[in-house]
N, C-alpha and C positions, 0 to 999 in steps of 0.2 A: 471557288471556295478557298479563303484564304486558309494559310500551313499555321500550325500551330505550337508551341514549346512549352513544357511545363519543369520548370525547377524551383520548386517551392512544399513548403508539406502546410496542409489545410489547417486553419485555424477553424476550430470546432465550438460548436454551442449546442450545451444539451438542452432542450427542455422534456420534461415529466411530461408523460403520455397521457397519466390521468389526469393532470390539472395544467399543462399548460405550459408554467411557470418553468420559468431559466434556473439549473439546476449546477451546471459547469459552463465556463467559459475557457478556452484553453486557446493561448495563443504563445505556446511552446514546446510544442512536441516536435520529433526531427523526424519521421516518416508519419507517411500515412497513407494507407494501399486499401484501393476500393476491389476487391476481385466480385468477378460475375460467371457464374460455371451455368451447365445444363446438362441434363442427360438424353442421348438420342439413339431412338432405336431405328434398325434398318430390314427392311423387308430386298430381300437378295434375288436376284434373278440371274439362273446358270451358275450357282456361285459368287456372284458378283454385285456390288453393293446398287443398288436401283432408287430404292425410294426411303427418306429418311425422315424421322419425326423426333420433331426436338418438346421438351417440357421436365417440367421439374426445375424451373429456373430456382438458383438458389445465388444470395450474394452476402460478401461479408467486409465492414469494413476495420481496418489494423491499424492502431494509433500506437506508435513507440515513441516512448520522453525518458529523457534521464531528469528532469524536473519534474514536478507537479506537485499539486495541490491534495491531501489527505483524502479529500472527498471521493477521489478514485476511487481509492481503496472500499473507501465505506463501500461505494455505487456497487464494485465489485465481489463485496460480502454484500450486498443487498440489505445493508440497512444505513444509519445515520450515524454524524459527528454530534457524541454530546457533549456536553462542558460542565464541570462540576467536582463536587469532590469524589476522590478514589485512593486507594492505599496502592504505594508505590515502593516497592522492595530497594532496599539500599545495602551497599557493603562500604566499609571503613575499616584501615589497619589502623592500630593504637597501639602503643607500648606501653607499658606499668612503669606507672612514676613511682617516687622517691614514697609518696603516701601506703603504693599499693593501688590507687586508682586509675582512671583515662575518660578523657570525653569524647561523646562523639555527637555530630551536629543533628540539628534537630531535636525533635519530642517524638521518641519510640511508641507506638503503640503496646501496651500491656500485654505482656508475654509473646511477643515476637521475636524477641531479641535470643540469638544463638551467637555461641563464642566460640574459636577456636583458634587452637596456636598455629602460626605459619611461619615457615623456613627466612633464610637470607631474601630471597624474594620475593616477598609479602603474597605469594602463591599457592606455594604447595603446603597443604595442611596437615600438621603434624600430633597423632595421637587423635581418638575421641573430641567432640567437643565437649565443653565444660557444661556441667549441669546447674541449673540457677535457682538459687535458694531467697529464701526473704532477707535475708541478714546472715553477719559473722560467717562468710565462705571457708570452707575450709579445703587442703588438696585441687581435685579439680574441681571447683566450683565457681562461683561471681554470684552477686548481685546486682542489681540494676532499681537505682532510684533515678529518675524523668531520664536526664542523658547522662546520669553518672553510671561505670562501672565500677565496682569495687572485686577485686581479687582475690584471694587467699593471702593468708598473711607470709606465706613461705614462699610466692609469685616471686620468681626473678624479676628484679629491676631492670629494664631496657629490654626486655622480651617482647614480640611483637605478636599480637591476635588479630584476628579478622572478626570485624563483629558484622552478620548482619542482620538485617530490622526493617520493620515495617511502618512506615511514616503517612501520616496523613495529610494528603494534597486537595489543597483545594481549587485551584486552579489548573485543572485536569481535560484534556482533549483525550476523546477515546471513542474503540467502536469495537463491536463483539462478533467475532464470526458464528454466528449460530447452526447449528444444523441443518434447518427446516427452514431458514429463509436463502431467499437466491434473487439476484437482479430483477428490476424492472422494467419495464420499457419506454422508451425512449424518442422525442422525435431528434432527428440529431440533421443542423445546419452548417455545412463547409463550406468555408472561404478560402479562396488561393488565386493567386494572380498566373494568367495565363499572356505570355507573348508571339505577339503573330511574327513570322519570319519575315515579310521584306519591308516592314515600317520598323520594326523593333518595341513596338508601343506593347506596353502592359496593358491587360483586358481584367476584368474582376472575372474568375467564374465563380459561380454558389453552383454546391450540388444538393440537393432535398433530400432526405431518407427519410422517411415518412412515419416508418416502423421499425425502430433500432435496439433492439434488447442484447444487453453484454452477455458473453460467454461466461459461466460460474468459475473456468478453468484459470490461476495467474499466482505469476511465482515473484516472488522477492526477492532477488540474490544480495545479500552486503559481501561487498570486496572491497582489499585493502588496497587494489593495484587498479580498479576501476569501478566506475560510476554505478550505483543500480541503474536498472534499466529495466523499465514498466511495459508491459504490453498489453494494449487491452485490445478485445476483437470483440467487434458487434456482430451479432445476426440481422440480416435485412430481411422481412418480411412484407406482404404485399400492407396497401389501403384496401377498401373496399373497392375500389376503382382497379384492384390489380397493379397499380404503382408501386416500386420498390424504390426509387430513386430517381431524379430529373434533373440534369444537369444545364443551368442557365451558363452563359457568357453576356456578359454586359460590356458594350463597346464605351467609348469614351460621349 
């Protein structure tokens, strides 16, 4: 039996369990770990372990990327990417010109718009925000016509606010974590090049998981000093046949 090396992380292909169809393709993740556990019980004799029974086979497979494709996420809230319009929360500093007014980009949605003054930093907010009237502001107040603001007429010149506002996008990707929905299942195919030790020749293996449903459990981190980094873990369950997975090697 030829020896065998494996330094490669599987390039995976989901397809939908209910209909088939290819769902993910991934051929960028940097690990990816098949584990296979069992529980076994022992009947002891004098003490001593005699006769043992294994079952309860349970397997899972772990994909980690600091890349990927959105669609993860959805799989992993157990729903879909949709595309379309959505309201999209915006901030903007502006200072009060010479008029009393300031623009700011975009078309506001209708009463969205909240204003308030901010320090040397255009951060820390200073006082209340200003209350927003139809017309003729007066103290802390503004108006707001499409993307104009207008001020108080006794607003410092060169004063800086943060305005922010709700704007309408129409070219919007998004996906909803819902309560009540949770992954689906999965048939899921890996690819990875395996090398035998005294030719040094690359092998294909594919392994089959037949029955692959994500874990609900996965965390997001954003870091300023490093990558996010995704994990996603499947559950293996059997076929009717009792198959959890089958790992082929294809020679040249």
């Amino acid at each position: 039996m030829a020896l065998y090396g494996i330094k490669d992380c599987a390039n995976l292909t989901l397809f939908d369990k209910a209909t088939g169809q290819p769902t993910i393709f991934s051929d960028y993740a940097n690990v990816s770990t098949n584990e296979w556990k069992a529980d076994r019980a022992y009947a002891s004799s004098k003490g001593a372990r005699a006769i043992a029974w294994d079952h309860n086979r349970e397997g899972t497979l772990t994909v980690e990327m600091e890349i990927f494709d959105l669609k993860w996420l959805a799989l992993l809230a157990g729903t879909e990417i949709s595309s379309g319009e959505a309201q999209i929360a915006k901030r903007e500093v502006v200072t009060v010109g010479a008029t009393k007014k300031a623009t700011i980009s975009g078309t506001p949605i209708d009463g969205s718009i909240n204003v308030v003054k901010v320090g040397a930093d255009n951060v820390e907010h200073i006082d209340e925000p200003l209350s927003e009237v139809d017309s003729a502001p007066v103290g802390k107040q503004f108006s707001a016509t499409g993307n104009e603001i207008t001020f108080a007429t006794d607003a410092v010149v060169g004063e800086a606010y943060a305005v922010y506002f709700l704007v309408l996008d129409t070219n919007v990707k998004s996906f909803t974590i819902n309560a009540d929905r949770f992954p689906k299942a999965f048939h899921v195919v890996a690819d990875a090049l395996i090398r035998e030790k005294e030719t040094g020749v690359d092998e294909f293996v594919q392994i089959d998981f037949p029955i692959a449903r994500p874990q609900s459990n996965f965390t997001v981190t954003m870091d300023t000093a490093n990558p996010t980094k995704l994990s996603v873990t499947f559950d293996l369950f059997p076929d009717k046949n009792g198959d959890m997975g089958t790992y082929k090697v294809l020679g040249e």
